[in-house]
Every structure is written in structure tokens, then in C-alpha cells.
C-alpha positions in Angstrom: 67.4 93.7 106.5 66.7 92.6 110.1 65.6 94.2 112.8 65.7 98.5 113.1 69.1 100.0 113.6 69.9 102.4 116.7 72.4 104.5 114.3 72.9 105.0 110.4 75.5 105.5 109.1 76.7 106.7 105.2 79.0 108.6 103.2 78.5 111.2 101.5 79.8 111.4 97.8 78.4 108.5 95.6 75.9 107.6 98.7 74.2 109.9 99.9 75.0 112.5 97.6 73.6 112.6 93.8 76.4 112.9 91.2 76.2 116.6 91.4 77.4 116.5 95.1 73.7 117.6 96.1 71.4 115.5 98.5 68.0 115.4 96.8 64.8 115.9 98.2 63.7 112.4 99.0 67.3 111.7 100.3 66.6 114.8 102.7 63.2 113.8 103.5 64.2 109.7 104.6 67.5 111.2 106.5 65.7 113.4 108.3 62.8 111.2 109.7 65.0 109.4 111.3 65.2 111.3 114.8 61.4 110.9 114.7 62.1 107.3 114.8 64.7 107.3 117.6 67.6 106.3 115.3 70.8 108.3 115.2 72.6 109.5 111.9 75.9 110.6 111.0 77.5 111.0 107.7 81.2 109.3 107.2 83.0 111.3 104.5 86.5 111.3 103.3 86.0 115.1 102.6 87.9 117.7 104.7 86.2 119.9 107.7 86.4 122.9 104.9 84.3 120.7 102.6 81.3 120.3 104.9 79.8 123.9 105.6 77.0 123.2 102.9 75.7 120.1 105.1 74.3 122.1 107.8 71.1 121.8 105.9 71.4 117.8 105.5 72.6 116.8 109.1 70.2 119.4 111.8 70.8 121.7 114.5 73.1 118.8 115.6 74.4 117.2 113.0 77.5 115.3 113.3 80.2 114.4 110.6 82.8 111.7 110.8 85.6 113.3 108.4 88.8 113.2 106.3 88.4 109.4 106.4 88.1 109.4 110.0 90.4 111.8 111.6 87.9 114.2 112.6 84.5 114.3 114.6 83.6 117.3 113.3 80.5 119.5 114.6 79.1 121.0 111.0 76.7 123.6 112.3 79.5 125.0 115.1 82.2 124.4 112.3 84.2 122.9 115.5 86.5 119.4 115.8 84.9 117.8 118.9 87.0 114.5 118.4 90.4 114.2 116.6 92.8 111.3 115.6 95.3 113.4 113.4 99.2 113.2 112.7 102.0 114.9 114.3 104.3 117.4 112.4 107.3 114.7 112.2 105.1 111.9 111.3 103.8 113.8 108.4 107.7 114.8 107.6 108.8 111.4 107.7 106.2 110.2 105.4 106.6 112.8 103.2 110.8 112.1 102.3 109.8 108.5 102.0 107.6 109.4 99.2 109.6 111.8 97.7 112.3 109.6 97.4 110.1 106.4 96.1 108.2 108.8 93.5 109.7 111.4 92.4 107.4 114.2 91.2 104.6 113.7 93.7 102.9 116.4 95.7 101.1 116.9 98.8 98.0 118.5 100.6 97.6 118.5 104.2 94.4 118.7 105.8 94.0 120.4 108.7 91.0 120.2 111.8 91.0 124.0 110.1 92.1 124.9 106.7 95.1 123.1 104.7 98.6 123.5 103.5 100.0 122.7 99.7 103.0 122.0 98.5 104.2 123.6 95.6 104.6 120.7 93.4 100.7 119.2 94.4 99.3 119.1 91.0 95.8 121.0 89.8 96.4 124.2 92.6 96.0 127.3 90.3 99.2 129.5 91.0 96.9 132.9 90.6 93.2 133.1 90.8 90.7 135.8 91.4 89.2 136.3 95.5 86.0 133.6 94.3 88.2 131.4 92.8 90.2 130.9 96.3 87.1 131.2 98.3 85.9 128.1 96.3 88.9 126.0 96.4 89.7 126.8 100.0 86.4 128.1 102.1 88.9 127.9 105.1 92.5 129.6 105.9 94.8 128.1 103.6 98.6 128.1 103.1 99.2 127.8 99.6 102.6 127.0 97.7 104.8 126.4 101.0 106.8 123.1 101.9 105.1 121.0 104.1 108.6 121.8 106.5 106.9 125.3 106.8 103.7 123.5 109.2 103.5 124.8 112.6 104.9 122.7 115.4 102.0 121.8 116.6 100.4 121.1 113.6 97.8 118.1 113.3 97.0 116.7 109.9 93.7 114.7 109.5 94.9 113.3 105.9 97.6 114.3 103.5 97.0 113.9 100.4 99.9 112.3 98.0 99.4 113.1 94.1 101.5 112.4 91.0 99.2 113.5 88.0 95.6 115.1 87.5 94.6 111.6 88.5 96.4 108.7 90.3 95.0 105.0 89.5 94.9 102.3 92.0 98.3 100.7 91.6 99.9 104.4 92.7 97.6 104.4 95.8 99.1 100.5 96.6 102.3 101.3 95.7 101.8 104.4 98.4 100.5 101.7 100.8 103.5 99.5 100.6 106.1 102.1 100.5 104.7 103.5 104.5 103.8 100.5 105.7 102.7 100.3 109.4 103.1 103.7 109.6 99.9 105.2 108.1 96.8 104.4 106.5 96.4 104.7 103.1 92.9 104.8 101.2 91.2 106.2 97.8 88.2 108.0 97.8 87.0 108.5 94.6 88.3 107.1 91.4 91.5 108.6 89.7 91.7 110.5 93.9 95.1 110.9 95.5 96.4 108.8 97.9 95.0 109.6 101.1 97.3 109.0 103.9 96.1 109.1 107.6 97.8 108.3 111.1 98.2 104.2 111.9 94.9 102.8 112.3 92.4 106.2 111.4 89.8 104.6 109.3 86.4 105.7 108.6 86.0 102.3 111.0 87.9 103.7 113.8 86.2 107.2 113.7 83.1 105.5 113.4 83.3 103.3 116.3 84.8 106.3 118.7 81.4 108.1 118.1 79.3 105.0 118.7 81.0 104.4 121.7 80.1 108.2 123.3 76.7 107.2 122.4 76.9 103.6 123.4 76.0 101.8 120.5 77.6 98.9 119.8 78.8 98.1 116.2 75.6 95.1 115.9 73.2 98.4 115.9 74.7 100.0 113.0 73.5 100.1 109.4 76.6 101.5 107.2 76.3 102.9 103.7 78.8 103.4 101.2 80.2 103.2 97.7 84.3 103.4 97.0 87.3 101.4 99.1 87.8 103.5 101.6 84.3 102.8 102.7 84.8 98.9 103.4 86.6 99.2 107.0 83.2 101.0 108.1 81.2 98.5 105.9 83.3 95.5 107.8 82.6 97.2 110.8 79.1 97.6 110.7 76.4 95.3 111.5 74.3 95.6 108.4 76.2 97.2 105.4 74.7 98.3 102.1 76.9 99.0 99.4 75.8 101.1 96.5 74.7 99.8 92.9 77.4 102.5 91.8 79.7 101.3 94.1 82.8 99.6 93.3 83.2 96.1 92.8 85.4 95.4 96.3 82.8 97.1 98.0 79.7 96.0 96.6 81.5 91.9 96.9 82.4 92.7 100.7 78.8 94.5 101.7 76.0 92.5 103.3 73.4 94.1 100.5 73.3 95.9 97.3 70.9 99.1 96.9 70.1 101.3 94.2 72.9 103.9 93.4 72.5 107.4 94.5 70.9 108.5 90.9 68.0 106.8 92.3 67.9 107.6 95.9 69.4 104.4 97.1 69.8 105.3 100.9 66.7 106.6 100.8 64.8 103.3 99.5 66.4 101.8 102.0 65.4 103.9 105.2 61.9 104.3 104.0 61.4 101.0 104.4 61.6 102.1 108.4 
């Protein structure tokens, strides 16, 4: 560790998160000293705008949330997009045939700057549920059981998700890779995830450095936490990166330190040294 960082950086599930998806109260307590110390913060999450309502107690009055890999800036206490790197309708359709015809079978979610839209064939989407039941799986307007042809025109999807089974290993999510190419992003978020497909270039890096640069901060004066692939463009990125002691092995091989996992309040350990 060298030096103090102007802005920190981590995700949220396996990071800053415990593994019941909860931030515990030391967590809380280091994350939010540090606007006391002058240091910005911002959590980097591959989860959806609809996933982050329960943060407002975690970021402030004005937190900020870098999600759905990087595809939105999102605004939790406003619940508004204030930045967005999203897909086009026709890019989205495009990918989708591609993948149909290479894997037959798989499904797909689309993530939207407000609510989402699933196939009928995306795997684990009850086809009748009771009003709490919805409410939990989709907190925001939702279009469920609908072709992806059905999106509006002027649609924008953050990430669309690409699933064959309950749970989709690592050689799927390659094979994904390979079969698009140049013309998305591909990442995994958490093991046995979907394959989480973004527009060219939309990295939890990319969204990352867009905020920095509204704040001016260059990439030297970030510290970057984080646990799972999808987290090593940000960790690359980052001046000082810290991978998890849960992390996987790419990431904790590419990071510039290992911390304690998030059973044990790793970020915080880390901060409190501040």
C-alpha cells in the first residue's frame, strides 16, 4: 500500500458484500469514513440498476454505482441513469441469432437503465408466481416471457444475459466470447453465472474511468477491489488493486495484493488502515 488514494473503488458481491449479500457493520463503518477523509467511493457491480435499491443505506445521500458491468452510472438514492454506455435494439438482435444458431437452447435476459425483458426460453424465470414473488425477482417494470424482437425501438440494453442451464461453466462463457467476437463484451460474474454480454468495449474499466474522469481523478489515484473475472479490467485499470482471499485465482494472480475475503471484512481491513 503506498500512498492514500483520492477514490475507492469495489464490487459488491464477494467484496464488499458478505456471502449473504449484506454489508456488515464494520464494512459500513470503514466505507463510510471515507468522505471524512476526503476520498471518494463508488461501488462497481455487475448487478442490474433494479438490484441496487437496498444500497441506499451503504453508498449516502450521494452514493454512486457503476453497474451491469459498466453500462450504467447509476444514481441509487434518485434510482436515476446519470451516465450510460448501453446497446442498440439491432445490436442486441444481431447478437442474439448468432447465439441461437451456435447454441441451440440458450436464453436471454436483457437489462434495461429501467427494468428488463426475458425471453421465453431463459432458464430459472417461474412461468406463474404470486405478487411477492415478482416483486422479488423483478423490483422494477418487467417484460416477462416476450421475444427479445418485441423490445422497443429505442430500447438500450446495459447487459444481456445469455444462459443454457441452471448454471453455465466457463468454457460456455468463452465459447460465447469467441462466437461475437469484436462485437461485444463478454464477462462472468459469479461462478456457474450467465454469459454477460455488453456493447464493444463496456467494461467495469470503461465505466470506471468515465466517472473518474467527471471527477478528475486519474486512474494512479485509484484503489480497486474485487473478487471474480469480470472484475480484472477495473483491477488492470487501477493503480492499486486488491483482490479478495475468496477471489478467483485469475484475479487474485493478476491483483497487486491479496486481502482477507469478505467473511472477514477484507475491504474493511484494508481502509482502516487509512
Amino acid at each position: 500500500m503506498t500512498g492514500r488514494p483520492r477514490l475507492v473503488a469495489s464490487d459488491l458481491d464477494g467484496t464488499l458484500l458478505g456471502p449473504d449479500a449484506t454489508v456488515s457493520a464494520r464494512t459500513a463503518a470503514a466505507w463510510h469514513r471515507l468522505p471524512e477523509l476526503g476520498i471518494e467511493s463508488v461501488v462497481v457491480t455487475a448487478r442490474p440498476p433494479r438490484w441496487l435499491r437496498s444500497l441506499e443505506s451503504l453508498v449516502g445521500e450521494h452514493g454512486t454505482a457503476i453497474c451491469a458491468n459498466g453500462a450504467f452510472v447509476y444514481d441509487v438514492p434518485t434510482q436515476t441513469v446519470r451516465q450510460s454506455h448501453a446497446m442498440p435494439r439491432d445490436l442486441v438482435l444481431e447478437l442474439e441469432a448468432t447465439l441461437r444458431e451456435r447454441f441451440p437452447g440458450v436464453g436471454f435476459l436483457a437489462e434495461l437503465a429501467a427494468g428488463v425483458h426475458v425471453s421465453p426460453d431463459y432458464p430459472g424465470i417461474p412461468l406463474e408466481w404470486t405478487p411477492a414473488e415478482k416483486s422479488d425477482w423483478f423490483p422494477q417494470g418487467a417484460t416477462v416471457h416476450a421475444p427479445l424482437a418485441e423490445l422497443a425501438p429505442d430500447a438500450a440494453v446495459g447487459k444481456l444475459l445469455a444462459r443454457r442451464g441452471e448454471t453455465d461453466d466457463a468454457g460456455f462463457v468463452a465459447a460465447v466470447a469467441e462466437a461475437l467476437g469484436d462485437r461485444a463484451t463478454v464477462a462472468q460474474s459469479h461462478h456457474g453465472g450467465p454469459a454477460e454480454i455488453a456493447a464493444p468495449g463496456v467494461t467495469k474499466a470503461s465505466g470506471l474511468q468515465h466517472w473518474c474522469d467527471t471527477l478528475g481523478i486519474d486512474a494512479a489515484e485509484v484503489w480497486a477491489f474485487g473478487d471474480m473475472p469480470n472484475d480484472l479490467p477495473m483491477l488492470r485499470w487501477a493503480g492499486t488493486s486488491y483482490a479478495m482471499a475468496n477471489g478467483h485465482p485469475d484475479v487474485i494472480a493478476a491483483a497487486d495484493h491479496t486481502c482477507a475475503s469478505n467473511v472477514d471484512d477484507g475491504v474493511a481491513q484494508v481502509l482502516e488502515r487509512l
